[in-house]
Backbone as a ProteinNet text record, in pm:
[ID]
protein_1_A
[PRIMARY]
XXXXXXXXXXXXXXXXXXXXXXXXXXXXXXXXXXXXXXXXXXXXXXXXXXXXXXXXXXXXXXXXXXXXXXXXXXXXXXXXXXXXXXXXXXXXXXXXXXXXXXXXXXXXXXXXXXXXXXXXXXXXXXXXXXXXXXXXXXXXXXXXXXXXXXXXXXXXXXXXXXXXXXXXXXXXXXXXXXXXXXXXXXXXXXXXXXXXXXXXXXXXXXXXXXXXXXXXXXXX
[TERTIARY]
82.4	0	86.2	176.7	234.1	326.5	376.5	454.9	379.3	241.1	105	140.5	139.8	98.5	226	413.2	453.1	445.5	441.7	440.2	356.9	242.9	159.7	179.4	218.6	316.6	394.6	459	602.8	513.2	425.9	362.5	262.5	230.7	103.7	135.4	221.6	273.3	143.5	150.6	39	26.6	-141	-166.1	-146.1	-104.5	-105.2	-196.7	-242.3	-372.6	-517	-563.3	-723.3	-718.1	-665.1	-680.7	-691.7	-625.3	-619.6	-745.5	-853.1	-950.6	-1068.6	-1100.5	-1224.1	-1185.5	-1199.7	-1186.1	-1244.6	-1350	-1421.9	-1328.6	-1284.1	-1206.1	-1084.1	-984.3	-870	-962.5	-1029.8	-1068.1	-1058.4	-1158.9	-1160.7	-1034.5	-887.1	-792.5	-755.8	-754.5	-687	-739.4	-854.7	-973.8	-855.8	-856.3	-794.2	-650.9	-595.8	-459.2	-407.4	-484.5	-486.9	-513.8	-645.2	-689.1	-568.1	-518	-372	-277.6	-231.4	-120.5	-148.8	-290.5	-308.5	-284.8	-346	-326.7	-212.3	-98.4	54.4	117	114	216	280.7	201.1	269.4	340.8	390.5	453.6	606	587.7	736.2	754.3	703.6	738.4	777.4	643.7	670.3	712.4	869.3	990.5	1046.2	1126.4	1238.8	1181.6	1254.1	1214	1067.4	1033.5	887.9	754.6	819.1	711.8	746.9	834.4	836.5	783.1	775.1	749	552.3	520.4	327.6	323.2	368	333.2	309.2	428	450	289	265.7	130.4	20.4	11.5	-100.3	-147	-37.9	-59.8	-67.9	-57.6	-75.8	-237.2	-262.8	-414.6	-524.8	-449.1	-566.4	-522.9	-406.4	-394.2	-491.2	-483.9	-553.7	-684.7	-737.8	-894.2	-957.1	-866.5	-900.6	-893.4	-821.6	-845.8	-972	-1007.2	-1183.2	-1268.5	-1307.2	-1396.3	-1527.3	-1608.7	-1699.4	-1795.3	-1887.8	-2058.4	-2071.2	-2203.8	-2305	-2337.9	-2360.2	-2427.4	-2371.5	-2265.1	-2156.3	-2191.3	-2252	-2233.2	-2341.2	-2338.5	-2386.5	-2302.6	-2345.2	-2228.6	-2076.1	-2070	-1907.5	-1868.7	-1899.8	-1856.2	-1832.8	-1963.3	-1918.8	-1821.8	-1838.2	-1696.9	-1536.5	-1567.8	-1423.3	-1372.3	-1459.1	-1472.7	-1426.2	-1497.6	-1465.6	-1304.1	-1240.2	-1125.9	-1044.2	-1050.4	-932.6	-984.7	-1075.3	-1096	-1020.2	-1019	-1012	-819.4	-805.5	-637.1	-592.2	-626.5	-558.8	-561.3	-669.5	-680.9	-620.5	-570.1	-521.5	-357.6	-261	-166.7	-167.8	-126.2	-183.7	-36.9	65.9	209	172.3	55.8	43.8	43.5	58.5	73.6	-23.3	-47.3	-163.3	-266.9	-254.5	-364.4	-476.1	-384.1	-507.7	-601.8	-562.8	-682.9	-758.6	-677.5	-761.2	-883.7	-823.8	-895	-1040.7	-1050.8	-1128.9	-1240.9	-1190.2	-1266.3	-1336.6	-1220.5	-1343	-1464.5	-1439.5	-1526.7	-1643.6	-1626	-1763.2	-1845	-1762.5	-1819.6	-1948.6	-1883.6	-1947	-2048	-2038.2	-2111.5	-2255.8	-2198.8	-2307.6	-2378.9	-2309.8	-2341	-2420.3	-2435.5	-2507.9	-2642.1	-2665.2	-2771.8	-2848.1	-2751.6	-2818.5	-2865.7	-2783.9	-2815.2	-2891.7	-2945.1	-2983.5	-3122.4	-3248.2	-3351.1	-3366.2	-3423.4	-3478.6	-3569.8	-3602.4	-3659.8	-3544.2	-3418.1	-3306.2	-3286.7	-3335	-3358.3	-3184.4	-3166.3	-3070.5	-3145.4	-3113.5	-3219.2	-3127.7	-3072.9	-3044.7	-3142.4	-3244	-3369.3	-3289.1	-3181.6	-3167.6	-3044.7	-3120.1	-3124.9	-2893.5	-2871	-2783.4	-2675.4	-2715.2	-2625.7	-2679.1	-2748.3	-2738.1	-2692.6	-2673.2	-2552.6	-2398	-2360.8	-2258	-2214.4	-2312.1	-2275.5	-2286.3	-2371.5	-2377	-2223.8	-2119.5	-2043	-1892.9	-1918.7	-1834.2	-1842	-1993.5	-2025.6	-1947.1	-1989.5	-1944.9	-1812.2	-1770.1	-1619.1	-1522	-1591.7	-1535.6	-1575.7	-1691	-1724.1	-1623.9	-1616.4	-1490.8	-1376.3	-1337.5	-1181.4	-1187	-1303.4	-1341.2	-1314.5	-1420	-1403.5	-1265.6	-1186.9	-1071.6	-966.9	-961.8	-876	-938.1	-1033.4	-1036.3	-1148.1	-1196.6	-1282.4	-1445.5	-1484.5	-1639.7	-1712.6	-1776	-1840.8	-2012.5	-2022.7	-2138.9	-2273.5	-2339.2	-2488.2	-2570.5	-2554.7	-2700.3	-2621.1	-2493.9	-2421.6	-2494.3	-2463.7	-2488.9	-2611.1	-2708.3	-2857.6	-2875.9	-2830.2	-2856.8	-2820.2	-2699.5	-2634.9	-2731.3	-2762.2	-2850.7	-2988.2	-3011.3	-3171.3	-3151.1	-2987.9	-2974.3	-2960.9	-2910.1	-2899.7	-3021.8	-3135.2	-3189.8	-3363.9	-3309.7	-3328.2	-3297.7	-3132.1	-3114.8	-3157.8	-3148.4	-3204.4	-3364.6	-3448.7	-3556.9	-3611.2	-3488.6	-3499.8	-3444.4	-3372.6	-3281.7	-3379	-3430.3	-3478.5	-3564.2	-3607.6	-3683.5	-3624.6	-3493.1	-3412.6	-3326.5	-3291.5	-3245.5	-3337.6	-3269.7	-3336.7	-3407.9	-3496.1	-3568.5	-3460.3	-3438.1	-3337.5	-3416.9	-3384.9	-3461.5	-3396.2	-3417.8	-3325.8	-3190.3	-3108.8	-2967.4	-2878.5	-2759.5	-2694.6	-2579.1	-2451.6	-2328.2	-2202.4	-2287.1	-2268.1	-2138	-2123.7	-1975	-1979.9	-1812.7	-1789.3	-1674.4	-1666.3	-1546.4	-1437.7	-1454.1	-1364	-1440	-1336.5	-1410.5	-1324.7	-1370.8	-1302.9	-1359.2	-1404.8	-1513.5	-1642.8	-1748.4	-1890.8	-1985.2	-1994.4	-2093.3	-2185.8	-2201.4	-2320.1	-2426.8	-2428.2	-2483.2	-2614.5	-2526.8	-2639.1	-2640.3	-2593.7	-2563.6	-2640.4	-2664.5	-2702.1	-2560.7	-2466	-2304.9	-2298.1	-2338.7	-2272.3	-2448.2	-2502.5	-2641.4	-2579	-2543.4	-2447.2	-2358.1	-2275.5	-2113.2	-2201.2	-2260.6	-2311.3	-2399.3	-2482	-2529.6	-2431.4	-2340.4	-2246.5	-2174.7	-2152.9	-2077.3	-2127	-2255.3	-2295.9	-2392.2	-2425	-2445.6	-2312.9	-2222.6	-2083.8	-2073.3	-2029.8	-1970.2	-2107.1	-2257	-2325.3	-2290.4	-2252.1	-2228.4	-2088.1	-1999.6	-1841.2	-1857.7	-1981	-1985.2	-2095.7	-2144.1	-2252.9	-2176.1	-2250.9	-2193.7	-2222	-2129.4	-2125.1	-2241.8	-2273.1	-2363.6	-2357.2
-120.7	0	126.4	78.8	258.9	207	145.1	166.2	200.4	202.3	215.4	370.1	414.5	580.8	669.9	587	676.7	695.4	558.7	627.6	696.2	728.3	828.9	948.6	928.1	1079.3	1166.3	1030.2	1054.5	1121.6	1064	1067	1194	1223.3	1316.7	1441.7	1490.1	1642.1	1687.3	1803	1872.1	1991	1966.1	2079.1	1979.2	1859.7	1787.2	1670.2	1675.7	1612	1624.1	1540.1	1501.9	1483.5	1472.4	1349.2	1471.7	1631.5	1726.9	1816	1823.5	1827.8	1881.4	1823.9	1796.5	1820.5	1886.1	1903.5	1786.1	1757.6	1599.2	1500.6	1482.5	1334.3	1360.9	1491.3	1511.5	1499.6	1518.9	1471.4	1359.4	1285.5	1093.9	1061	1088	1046	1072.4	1218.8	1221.2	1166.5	1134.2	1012.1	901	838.6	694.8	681.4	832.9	844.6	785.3	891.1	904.7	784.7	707.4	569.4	475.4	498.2	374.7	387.5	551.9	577.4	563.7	517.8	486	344.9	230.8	97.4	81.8	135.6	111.5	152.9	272.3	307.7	180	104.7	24.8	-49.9	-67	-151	-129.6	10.4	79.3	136.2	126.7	142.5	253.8	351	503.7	561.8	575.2	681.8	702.8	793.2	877.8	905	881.3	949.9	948.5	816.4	774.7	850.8	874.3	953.7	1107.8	1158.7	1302.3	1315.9	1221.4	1262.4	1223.9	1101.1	1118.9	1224.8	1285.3	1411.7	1541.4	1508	1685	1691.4	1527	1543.9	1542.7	1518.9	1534.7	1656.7	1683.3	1883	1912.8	1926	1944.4	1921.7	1808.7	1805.6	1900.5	1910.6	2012.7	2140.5	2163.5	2356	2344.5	2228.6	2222.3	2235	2169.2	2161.5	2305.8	2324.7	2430.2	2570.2	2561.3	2738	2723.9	2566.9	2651.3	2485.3	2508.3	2429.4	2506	2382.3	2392.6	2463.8	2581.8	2686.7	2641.6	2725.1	2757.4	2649.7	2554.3	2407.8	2305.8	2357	2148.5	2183.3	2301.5	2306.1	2254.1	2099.7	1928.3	1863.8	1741.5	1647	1648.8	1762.3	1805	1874.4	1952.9	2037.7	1940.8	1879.7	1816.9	1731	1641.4	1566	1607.4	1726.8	1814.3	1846.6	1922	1943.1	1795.3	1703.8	1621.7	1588.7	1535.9	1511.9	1615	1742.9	1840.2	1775	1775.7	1778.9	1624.7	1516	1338.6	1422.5	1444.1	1451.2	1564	1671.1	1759.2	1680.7	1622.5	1540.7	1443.2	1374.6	1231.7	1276.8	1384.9	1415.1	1578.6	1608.2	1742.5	1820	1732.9	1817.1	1885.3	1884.3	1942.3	2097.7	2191.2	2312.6	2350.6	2489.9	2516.8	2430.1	2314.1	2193.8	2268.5	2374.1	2380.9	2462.1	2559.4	2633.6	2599.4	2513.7	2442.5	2266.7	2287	2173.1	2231.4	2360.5	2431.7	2494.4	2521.1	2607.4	2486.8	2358.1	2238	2197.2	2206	2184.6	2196.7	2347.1	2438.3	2436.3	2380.7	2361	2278.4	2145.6	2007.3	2061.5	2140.7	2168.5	2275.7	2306.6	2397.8	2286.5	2216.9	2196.3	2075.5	2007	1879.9	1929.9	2047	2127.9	2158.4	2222.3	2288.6	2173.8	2091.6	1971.6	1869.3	1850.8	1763.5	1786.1	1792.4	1855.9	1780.6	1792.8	1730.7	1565.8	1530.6	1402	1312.1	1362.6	1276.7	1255.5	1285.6	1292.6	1378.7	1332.1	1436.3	1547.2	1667	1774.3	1737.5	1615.1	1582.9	1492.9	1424.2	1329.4	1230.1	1195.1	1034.2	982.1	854.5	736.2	737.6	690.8	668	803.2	915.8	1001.7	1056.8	984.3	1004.8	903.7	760.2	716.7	759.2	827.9	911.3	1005.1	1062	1208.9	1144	1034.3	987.1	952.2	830.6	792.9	919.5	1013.6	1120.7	1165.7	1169.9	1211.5	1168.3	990.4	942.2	907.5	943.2	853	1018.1	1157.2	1270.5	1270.5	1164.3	1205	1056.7	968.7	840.1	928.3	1010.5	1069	1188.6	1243.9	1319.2	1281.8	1144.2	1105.8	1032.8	986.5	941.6	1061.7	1149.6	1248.8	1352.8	1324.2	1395.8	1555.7	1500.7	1700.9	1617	1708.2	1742.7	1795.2	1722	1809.7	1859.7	1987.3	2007.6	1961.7	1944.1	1886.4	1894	2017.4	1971.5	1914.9	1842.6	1779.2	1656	1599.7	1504.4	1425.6	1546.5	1559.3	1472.7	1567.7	1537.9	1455.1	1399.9	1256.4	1128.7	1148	1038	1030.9	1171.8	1127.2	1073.7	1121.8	1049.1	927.2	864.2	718.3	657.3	700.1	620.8	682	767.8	769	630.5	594.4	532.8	364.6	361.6	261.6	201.9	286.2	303.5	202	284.1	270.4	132	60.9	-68.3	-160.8	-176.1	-219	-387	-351.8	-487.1	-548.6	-514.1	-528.9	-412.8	-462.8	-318.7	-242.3	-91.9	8.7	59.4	102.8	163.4	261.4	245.7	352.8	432.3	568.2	708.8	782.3	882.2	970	933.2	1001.5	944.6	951.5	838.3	814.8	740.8	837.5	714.8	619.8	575.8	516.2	495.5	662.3	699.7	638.5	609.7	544.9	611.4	606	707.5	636.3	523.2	432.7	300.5	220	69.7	-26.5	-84.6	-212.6	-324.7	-332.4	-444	-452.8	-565.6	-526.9	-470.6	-458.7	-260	-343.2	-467.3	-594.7	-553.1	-491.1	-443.1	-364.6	-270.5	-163.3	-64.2	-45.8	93.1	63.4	-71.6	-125.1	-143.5	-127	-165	-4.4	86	213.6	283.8	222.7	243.8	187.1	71.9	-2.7	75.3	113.9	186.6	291.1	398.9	532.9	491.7	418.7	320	343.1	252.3	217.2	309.6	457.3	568.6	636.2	663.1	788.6	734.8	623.3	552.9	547.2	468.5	515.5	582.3	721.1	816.4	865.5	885.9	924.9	849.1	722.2	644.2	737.4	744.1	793	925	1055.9	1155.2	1191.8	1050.7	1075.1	1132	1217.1	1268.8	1155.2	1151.1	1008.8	1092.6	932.1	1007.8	1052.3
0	0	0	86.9	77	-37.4	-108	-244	-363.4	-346	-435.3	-413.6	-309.5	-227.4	-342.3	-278.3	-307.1	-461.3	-515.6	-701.5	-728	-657.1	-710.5	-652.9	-591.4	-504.8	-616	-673.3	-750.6	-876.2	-914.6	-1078.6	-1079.8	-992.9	-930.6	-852.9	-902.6	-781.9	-814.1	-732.4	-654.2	-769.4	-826.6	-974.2	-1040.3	-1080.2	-1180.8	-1256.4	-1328.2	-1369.3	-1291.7	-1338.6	-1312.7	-1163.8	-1109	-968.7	-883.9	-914.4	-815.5	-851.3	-951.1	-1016.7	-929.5	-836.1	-756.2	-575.3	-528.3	-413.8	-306.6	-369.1	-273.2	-311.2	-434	-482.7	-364	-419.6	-363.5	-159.1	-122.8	15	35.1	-36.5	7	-12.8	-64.2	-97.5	46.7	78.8	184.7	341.8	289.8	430.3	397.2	320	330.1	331.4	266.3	332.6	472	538.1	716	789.6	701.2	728.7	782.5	637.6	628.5	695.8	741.3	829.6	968.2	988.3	1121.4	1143.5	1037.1	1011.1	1000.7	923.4	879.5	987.1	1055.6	1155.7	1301.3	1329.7	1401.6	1364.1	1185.3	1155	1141.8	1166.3	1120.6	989.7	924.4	762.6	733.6	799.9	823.6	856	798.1	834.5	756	776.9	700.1	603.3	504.6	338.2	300.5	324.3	339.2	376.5	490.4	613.5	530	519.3	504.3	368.1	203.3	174.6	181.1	233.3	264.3	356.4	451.6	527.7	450.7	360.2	281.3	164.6	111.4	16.8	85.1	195	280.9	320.5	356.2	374.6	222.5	92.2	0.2	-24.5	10.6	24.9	99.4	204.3	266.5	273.5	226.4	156.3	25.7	-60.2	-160.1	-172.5	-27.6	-23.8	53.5	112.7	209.6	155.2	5	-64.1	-155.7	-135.2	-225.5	-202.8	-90.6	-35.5	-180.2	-185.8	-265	-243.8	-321.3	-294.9	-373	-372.5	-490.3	-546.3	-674.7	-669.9	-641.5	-574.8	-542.5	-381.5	-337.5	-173.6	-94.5	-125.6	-69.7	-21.3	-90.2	-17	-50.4	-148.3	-167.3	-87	-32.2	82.4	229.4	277.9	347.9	353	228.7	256	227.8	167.1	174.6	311.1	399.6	520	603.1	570.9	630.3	624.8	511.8	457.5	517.4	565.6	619.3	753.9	812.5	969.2	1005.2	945	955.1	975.2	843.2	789	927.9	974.9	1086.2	1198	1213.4	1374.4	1407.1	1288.1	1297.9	1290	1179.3	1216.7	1229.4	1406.3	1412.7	1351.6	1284.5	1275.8	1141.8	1067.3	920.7	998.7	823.5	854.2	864.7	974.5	986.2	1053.1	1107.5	1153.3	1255.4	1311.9	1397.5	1329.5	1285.5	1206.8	1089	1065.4	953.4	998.7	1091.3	1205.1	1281.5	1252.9	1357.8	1248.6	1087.2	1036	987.7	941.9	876	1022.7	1110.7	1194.7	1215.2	1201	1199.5	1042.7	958	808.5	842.2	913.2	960.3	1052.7	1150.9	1270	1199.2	1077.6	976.3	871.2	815.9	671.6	713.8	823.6	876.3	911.7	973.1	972.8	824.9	790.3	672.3	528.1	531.3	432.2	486.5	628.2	652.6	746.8	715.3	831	877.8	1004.1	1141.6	1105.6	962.1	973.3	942.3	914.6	956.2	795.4	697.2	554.3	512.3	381.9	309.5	194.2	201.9	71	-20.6	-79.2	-216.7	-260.9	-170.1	-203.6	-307.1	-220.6	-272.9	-177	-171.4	-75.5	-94.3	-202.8	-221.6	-107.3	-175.7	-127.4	38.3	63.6	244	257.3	205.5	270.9	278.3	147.9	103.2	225	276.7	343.1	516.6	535.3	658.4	705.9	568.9	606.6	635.8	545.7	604.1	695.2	760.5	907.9	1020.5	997.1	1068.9	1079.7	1006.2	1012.5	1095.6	1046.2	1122.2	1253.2	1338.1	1430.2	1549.8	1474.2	1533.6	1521	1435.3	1473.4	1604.3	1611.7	1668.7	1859.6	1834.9	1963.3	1963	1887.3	1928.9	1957.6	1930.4	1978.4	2026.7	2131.4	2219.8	2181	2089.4	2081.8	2020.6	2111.7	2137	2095.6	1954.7	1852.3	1937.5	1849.1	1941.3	1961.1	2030	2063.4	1949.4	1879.1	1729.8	1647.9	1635.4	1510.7	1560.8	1686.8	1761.3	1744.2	1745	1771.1	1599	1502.7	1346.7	1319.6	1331.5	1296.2	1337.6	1445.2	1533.5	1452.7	1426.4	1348.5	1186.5	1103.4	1009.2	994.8	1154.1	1126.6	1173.3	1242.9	1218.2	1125.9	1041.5	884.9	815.2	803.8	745.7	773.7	937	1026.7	954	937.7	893.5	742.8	673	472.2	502.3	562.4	532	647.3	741	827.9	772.8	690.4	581.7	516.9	462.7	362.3	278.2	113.9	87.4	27.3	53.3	60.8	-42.1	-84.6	-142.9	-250.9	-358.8	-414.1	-493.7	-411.1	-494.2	-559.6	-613.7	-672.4	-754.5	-784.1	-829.5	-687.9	-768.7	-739.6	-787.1	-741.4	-842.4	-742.2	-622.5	-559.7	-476.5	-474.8	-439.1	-272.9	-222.3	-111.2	-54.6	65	149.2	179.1	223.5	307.2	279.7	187.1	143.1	210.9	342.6	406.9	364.2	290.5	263.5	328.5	276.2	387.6	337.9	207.9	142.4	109.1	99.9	99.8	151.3	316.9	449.7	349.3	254.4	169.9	292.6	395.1	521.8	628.1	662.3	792.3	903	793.5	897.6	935.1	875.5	871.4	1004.5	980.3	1076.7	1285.8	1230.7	1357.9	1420	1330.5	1385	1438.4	1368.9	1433.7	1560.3	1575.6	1684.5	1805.9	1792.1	1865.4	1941.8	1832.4	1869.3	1963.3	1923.2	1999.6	2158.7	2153.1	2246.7	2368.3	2319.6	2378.4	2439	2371.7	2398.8	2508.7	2489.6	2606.9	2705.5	2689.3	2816.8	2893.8	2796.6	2864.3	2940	2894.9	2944.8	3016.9	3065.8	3119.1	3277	3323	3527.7	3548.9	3672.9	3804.3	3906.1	3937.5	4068.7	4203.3
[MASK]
++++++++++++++++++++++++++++++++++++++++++++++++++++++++++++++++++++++++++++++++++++++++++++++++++++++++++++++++++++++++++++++++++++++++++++++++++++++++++++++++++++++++++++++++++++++++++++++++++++++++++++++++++++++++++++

């Protein structure tokens, strides 16, 4: 995997082709970047030449994403998962440049754009099935890095996430889901499992936020 990483490192400087194109693509790259350097790092691999140069394209990624996060008709599930992709990539290595402020503004993107894309029946305003699973799994996967290092997203992210999953809890509950609207069946993080159709991704958010009320609940 990381000899996959660096030739495209090598083949792909930063501005070069298609691949730097899209601010959401260049995000999910940098979701599964971070993914792997969390999976790979106990093995050792990640040093020296290695490490400095996935650090230096990583920060390339989120200077990249972070001078033109997506408006006006991409500002859906592109935004969020852009947002997402700087907030996953700062939290997981806080030595990038700029991490904290760029850790703080994707935050509040998330702490906005979950509101604003998503109303209170736990629904996505893109009216299709496909892409609230899309935007759920960026949710969730910013809100596991979230609680793993320590920061406390706020109560209506909390509030919204919970009613998206069991939105999604809902549509899959019989079987698979009802498919509305379009969709091009984009995916954030593929471990295998996508069989589920977002009953695995209904579970994990389950699991999380249940949790975590348990961890901060006051003692008596």
């Amino acid at each position: 995997a990381l000899d996959q990483i660096d030739s495209w490192i090598r083949a792909c400087p930063l501005g070069t082709g298609m691949h730097w194109r899209s601010p959401l693509e260049v995000a999910i790259r940098a979701i599964n970047w971070t993914w792997l350097i969390a999976l790979a790092e106990p093995s050792g691999l990640i040093a020296g030449a290695t490490r400095s140069r996935l650090l230096h394209a990583l920060d390339c990624h989120v200077w990249e994403i972070s001078r033109k996060y997506s408006r006006g008709s991409s500002a859906n599930n592109h935004r969020i998962g852009e947002a997402a992709g700087v907030f996953i990539a700062t939290s997981c290595v806080p030595g990038l440049a700029r991490a904290a402020a760029h850790r703080q503004a994707s935050r509040g993107i998330l702490a906005e754009e979950i509101l604003t894309q998503n109303p209170a029946d736990g629904g996505n305003r893109e009216q299709a099935f496909g892409y609230h699973l899309f935007v759920l799994q960026f949710l969730l996967l910013a809100r596991v890095v979230a609680a793993r290092t320590g920061q406390v997203m706020p109560a209506p992210f909390d509030d919204r996430l919970s009613q998206m999953i069991e939105f999604a809890a809902a549509m899959t509950d019989a079987g698979p889901a009802p498919m509305y609207g379009d969709s091009d069946d984009g995916y954030v993080v593929d471990l295998g499992g996508r069989e589920a159709g977002g009953r695995e991704l209904v579970a994990v958010g389950r699991a999380l936020l249940v949790v975590d009320m348990t961890v901060f609940e006051p003692s008596a």
